[in-house]
C-alpha positions as CSV (number, residue, x, y, z in Angstrom):
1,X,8.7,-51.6,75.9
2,X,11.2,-49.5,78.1
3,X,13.9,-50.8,76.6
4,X,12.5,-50.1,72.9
5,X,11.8,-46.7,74.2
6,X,15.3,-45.9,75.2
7,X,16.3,-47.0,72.0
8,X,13.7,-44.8,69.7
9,X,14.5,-42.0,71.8
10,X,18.6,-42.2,71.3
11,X,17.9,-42.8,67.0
12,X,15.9,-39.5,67.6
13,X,18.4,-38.0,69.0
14,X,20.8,-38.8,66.7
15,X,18.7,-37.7,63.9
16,X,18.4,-34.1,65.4
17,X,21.7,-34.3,66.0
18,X,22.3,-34.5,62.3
19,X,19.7,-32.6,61.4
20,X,21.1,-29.7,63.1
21,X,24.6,-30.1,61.8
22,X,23.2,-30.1,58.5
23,X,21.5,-26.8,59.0
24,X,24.6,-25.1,60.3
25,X,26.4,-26.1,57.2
26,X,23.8,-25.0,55.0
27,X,23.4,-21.8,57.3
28,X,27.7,-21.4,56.8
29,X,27.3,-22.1,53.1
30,X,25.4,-19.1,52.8
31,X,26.3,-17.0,55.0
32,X,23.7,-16.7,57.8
33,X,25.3,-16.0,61.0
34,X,23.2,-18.0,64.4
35,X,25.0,-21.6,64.6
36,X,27.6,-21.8,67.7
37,X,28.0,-19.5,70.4
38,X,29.2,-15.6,70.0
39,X,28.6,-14.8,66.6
40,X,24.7,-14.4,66.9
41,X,23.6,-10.8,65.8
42,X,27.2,-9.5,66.0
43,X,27.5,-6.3,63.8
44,X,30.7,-5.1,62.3
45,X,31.2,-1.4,62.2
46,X,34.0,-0.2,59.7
47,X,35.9,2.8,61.7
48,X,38.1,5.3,59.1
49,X,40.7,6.9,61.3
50,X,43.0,9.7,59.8
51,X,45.5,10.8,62.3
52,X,48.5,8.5,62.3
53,X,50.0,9.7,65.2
54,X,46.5,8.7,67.2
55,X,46.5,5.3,65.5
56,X,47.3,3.2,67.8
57,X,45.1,4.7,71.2
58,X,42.2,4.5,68.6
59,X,42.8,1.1,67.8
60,X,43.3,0.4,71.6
61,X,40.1,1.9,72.4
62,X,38.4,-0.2,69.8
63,X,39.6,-3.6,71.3
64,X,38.2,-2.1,74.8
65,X,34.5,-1.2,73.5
66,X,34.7,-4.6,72.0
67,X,35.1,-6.2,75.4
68,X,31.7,-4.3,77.1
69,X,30.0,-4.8,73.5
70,X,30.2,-8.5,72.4
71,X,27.9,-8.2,69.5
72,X,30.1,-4.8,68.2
73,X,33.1,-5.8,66.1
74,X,35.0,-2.6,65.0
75,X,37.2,-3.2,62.2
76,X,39.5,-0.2,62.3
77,X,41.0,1.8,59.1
78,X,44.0,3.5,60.0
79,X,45.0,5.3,56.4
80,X,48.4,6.8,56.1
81,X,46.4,8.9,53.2
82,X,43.4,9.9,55.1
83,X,41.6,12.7,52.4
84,X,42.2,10.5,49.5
85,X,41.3,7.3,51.0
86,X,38.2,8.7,52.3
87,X,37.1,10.6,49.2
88,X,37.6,7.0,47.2
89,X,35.8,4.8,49.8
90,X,32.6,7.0,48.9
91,X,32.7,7.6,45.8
92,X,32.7,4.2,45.7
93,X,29.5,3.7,47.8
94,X,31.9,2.2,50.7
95,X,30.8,4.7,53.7
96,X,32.6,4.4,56.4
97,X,30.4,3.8,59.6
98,X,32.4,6.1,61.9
99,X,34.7,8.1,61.0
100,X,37.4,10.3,62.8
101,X,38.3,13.6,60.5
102,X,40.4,17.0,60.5
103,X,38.7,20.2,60.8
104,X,39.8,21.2,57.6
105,X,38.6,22.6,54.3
106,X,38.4,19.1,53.2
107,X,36.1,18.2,56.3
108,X,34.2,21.5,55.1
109,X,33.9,19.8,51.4
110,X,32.6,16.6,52.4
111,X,30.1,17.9,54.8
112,X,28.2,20.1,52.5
113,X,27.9,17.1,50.3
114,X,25.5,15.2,52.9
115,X,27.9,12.5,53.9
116,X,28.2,13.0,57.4
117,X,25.6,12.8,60.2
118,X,23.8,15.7,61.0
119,X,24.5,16.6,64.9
120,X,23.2,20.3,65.0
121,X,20.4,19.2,67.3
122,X,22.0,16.6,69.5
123,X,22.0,16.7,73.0
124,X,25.6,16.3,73.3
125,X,25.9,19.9,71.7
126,X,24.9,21.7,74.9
127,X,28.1,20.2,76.8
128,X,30.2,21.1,73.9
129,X,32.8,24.2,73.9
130,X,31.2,26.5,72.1
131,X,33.7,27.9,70.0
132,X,34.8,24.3,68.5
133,X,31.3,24.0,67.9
134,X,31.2,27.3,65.9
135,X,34.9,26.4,64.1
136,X,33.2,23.4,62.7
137,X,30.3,24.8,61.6
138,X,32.3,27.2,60.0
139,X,34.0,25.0,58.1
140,X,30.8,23.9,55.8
141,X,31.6,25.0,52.4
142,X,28.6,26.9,51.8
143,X,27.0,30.4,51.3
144,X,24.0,30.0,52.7
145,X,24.3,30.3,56.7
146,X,20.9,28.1,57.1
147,X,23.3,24.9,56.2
148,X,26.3,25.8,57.8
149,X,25.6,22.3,60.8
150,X,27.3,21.0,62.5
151,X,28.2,17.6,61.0
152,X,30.7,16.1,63.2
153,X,31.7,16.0,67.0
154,X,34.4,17.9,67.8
155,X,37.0,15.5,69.9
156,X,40.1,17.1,70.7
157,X,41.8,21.0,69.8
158,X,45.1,22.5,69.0
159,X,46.4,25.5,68.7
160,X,49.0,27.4,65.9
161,X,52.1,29.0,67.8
162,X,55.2,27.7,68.7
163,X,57.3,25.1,71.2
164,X,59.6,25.6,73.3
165,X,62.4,23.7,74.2
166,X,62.9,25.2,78.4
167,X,66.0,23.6,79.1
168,X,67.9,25.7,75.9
169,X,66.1,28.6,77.1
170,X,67.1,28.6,80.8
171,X,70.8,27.9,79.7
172,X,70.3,30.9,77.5
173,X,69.0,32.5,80.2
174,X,65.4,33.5,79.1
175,X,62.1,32.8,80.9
176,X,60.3,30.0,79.7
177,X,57.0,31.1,81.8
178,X,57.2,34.5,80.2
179,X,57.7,34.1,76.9
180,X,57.0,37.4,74.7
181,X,53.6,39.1,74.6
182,X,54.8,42.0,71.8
183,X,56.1,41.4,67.8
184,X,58.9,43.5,68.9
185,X,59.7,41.6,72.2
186,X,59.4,38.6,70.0
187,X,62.5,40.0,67.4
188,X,64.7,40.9,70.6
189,X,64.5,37.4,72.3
190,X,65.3,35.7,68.9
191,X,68.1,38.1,68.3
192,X,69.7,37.2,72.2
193,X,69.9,33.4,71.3
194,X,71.4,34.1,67.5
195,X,74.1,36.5,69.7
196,X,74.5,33.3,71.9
197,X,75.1,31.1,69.4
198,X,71.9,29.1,70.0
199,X,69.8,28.4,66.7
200,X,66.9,30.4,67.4
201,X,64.4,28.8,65.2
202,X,64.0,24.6,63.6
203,X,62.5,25.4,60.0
204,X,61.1,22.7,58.3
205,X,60.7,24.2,54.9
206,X,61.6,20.9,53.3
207,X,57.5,19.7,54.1
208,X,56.2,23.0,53.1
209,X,52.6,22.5,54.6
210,X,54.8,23.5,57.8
211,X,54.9,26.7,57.2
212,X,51.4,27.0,57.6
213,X,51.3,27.4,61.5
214,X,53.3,30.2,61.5
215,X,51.5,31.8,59.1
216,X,48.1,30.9,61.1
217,X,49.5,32.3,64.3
218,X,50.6,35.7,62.6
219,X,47.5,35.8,60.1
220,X,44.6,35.7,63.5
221,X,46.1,38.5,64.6
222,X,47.5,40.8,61.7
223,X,43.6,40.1,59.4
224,X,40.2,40.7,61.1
225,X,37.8,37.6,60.3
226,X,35.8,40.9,58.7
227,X,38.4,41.6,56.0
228,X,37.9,38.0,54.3
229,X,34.3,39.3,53.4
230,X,36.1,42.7,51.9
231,X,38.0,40.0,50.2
232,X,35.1,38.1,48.6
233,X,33.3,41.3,47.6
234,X,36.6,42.5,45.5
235,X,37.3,45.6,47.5
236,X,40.2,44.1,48.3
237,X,43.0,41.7,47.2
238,X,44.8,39.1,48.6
239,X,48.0,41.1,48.9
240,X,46.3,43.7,50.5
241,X,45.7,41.2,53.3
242,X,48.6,38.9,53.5
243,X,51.5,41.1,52.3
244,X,52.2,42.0,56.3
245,X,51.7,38.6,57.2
246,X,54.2,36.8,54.7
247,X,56.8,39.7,55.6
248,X,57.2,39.0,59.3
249,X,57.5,35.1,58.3
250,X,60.0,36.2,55.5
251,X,61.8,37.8,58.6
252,X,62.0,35.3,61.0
253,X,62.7,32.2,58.5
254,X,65.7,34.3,56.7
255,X,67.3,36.0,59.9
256,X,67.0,33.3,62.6
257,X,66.5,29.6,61.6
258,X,69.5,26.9,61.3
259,X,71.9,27.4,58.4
260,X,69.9,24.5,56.4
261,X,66.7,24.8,56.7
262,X,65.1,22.8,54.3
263,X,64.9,19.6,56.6
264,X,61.6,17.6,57.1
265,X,59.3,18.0,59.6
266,X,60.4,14.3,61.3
267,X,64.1,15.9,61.5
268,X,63.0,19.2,62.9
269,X,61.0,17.7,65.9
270,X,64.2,15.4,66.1
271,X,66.1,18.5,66.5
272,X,64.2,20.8,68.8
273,X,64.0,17.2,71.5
274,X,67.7,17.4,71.0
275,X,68.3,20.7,72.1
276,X,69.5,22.2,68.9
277,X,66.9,24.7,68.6
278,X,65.0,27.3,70.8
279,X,61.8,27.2,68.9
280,X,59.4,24.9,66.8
281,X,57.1,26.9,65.1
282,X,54.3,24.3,65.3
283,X,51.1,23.5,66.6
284,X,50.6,21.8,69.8
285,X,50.0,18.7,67.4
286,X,53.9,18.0,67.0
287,X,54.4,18.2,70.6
288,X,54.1,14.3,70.9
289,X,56.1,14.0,67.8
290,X,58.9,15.3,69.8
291,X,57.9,13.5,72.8
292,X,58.4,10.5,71.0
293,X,62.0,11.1,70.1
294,X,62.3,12.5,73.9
295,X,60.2,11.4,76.2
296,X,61.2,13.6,79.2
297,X,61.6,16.4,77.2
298,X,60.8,19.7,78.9
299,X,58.9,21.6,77.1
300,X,55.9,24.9,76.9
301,X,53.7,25.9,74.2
302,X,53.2,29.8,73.4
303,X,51.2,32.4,71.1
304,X,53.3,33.9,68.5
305,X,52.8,37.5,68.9
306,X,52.3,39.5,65.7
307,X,52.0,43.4,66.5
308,X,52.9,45.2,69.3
309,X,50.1,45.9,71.2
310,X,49.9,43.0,73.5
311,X,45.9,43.0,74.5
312,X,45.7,42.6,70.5
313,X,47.4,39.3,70.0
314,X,45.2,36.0,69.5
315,X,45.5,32.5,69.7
316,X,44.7,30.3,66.1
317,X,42.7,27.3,67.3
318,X,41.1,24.8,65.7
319,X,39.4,21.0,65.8
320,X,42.4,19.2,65.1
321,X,40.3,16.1,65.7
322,X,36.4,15.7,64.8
323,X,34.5,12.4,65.0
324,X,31.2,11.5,62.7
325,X,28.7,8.9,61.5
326,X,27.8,7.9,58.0
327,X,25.1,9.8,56.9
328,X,23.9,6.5,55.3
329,X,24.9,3.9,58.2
330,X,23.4,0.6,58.3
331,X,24.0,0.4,61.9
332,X,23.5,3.8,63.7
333,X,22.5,2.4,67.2
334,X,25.9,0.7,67.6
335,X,27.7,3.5,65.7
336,X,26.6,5.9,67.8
337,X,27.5,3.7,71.2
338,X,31.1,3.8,70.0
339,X,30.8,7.6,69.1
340,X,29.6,7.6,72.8
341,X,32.1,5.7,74.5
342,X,34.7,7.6,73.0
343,X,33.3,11.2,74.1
344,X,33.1,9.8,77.6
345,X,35.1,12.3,79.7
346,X,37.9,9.6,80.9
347,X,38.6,8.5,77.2
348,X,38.4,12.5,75.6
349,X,41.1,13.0,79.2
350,X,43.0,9.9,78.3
351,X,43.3,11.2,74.8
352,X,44.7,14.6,75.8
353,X,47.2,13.7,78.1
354,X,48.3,11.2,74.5
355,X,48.3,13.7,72.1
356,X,48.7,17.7,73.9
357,X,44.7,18.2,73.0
358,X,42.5,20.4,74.4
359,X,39.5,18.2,75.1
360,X,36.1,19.4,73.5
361,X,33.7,19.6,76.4
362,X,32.8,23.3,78.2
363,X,35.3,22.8,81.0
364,X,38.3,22.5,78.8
365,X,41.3,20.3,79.8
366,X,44.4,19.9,78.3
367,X,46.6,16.6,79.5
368,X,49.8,18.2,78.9
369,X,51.3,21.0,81.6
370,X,53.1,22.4,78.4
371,X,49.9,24.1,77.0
372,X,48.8,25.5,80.3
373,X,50.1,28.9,79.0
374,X,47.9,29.5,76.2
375,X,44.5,28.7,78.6
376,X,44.0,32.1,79.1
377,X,43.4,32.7,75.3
């Protein structure tokens, strides 16, 4: 009997075998996931990145969660068109499960339609710095101050101003550690390198959004946050608020940029890491722009002073980089773990000393010795 024993028990064997191929087929026909080893309960979370520069330290970071999360796949979108891409993707019911976004008017857009996740009561807003918790709140587009949440993380700050290249100014001279606190002080430095021969300013005119960060700098200091509501109400226009503004860019762009200045913002951060320039008027967001062309450039970030009163002068900031959840997500537990393992303070540090950021926690840090001279602002 043994020997017929052995026997029935092997044709068992072999018919489970079979039956259990056959149900992993059938399971792979349709789709099921559970057959084999490491694709049991694995979730795929669809991460929409906008800032090209970032992409690949994002898509880095996503390989490394994968590693501690085996049942997390993060299939990362890195969109050379970030506001259209995004604004398709949900009006086509494709929500992105996290998503990485500028603190912009567009952000403000989006987020008073309900498609983000609503942080205003999180924990994690207590560690936050308080003011690029207030810029993105700010940035709702909506009347009614009740609705004005906070619907993403803020992840990393910049600042408007401008860059300087040290090594130009030193040979000129000038006193890269001190740059000019006064509008007037400003004029005379700019006037010393034209006399010198030195290009004072890069323009980049032929990208026009560039001009916006000169504008920005002058504009936080020249117009009160107070006069935009004079604006609304009619009592006053416009002009009435920007005329002194665009004059002072109208006399630094015509009097002391290059003789061409309609190049592109790619050939001005080319120039400025050459030494053809004094001055980027940019945002600490084109400092690794220039760093890329350059990598030991030597270079310090300042404020752009607009008046002459020096305690009156202030530094334009804003959440270059803010990071969300699909208001409708699927998968919000493992959504949220990456959100979570990307605000850790190594991988917020990390990203800082990558892009010149401010990080977005209370004790702010900036990875970059080049911004250390607008902290005090």
């Amino acid at each position: 009997m043994k020997p017929d024993s052995i026997h029935d028990k092997g044709r068992f064997g072999r018919i489970v075998s079979r039956a259990l191929t056959a149900a992993c087929a059938v399971a792979l026909t349709v789709g099921l996931a559970g057959c084999g080893d490491g694709t049991a309960g694995t979730v795929t979370l669809d991460f929409f990145q906008y800032k090209a520069e970032a992409a690949d330290w994002f898509t880095a970071k996503a390989r490394e969660f994968e590693k501690t999360h085996p049942n997390i796949t993060i299939n990362v979108n890195n969109s050379s068109d970030a506001t259209t891409d995004l604004r398709t993707r949900l009006v086509k019911n494709r929500e992105p499960d996290v998503i990485t976004i500028n603190g912009d008017i567009n952000y403000g857009m989006l987020a008073e339609a309900g498609v983000f996740h609503d942080f205003t009561d999180d924990e994690i807003v207590d560690e936050l710095n308080p003011g690029m918790v207030k810029i993105a709140k700010s940035l709702v587009q909506t009347t009614d101050k009740s609705k004005k949440r906070l619907y993403a993380i803020p992840y990393a700050g910049n600042a408007s101003g401008y860059i300087i290249n040290v090594d130009v100014w030193e040979q000129a001279g000038e006193d890269p550690d001190n740059p000019p606190q006064t509008w007037n002080e400003f004029i005379a430095l700019l006037k010393r390198f034209k006399a010198k021969g030195i290009t004072p300013i890069e323009a980049s005119t032929a990208d026009p959004w560039t001009l916006q960060a000169p504008l920005s700098s002058l504009n936080s200091t020249l117009v009160p946050e107070s006069e935009y509501t004079n604006l609304k109400n009619g009592s006053k226009k416009f002009s009435d608020l920007w005329t002194p503004v665009s004059e002072k860019l109208v006399e630094i762009y015509q009097n002391y940029t290059q003789k061409n200045p309609a190049v592109t913002y790619q050939q001005a951060t080319q120039d400025l890491a050459a030494g053809k320039a004094a001055i980027l008027p940019l945002g600490t967001y084109a400092i690794p722009q220039v760093r890329l062309v350059n990598k030991n450039a030597n270079l310090r970030f300042a404020q752009m002073p607009a008046t002459n009163n020096a305690k009156e002068q202030q530094l334009t900031a804003g959440d270059d980089v803010m990071l969300t959840i699909g208001a409708h997500t699927k998968h919000y537990n493992e959504a949220r773990q990456f959100v979570d393992f990307l605000m850790s303070e190594k991988n917020v540090k990390d990203y800082s000393k990558q892009q010149s950021a401010f990080t977005p926690y209370k004790d702010t840090y900036v990875g970059d010795e080049a911004l250390n001279g607008v902290l005090d602002f």
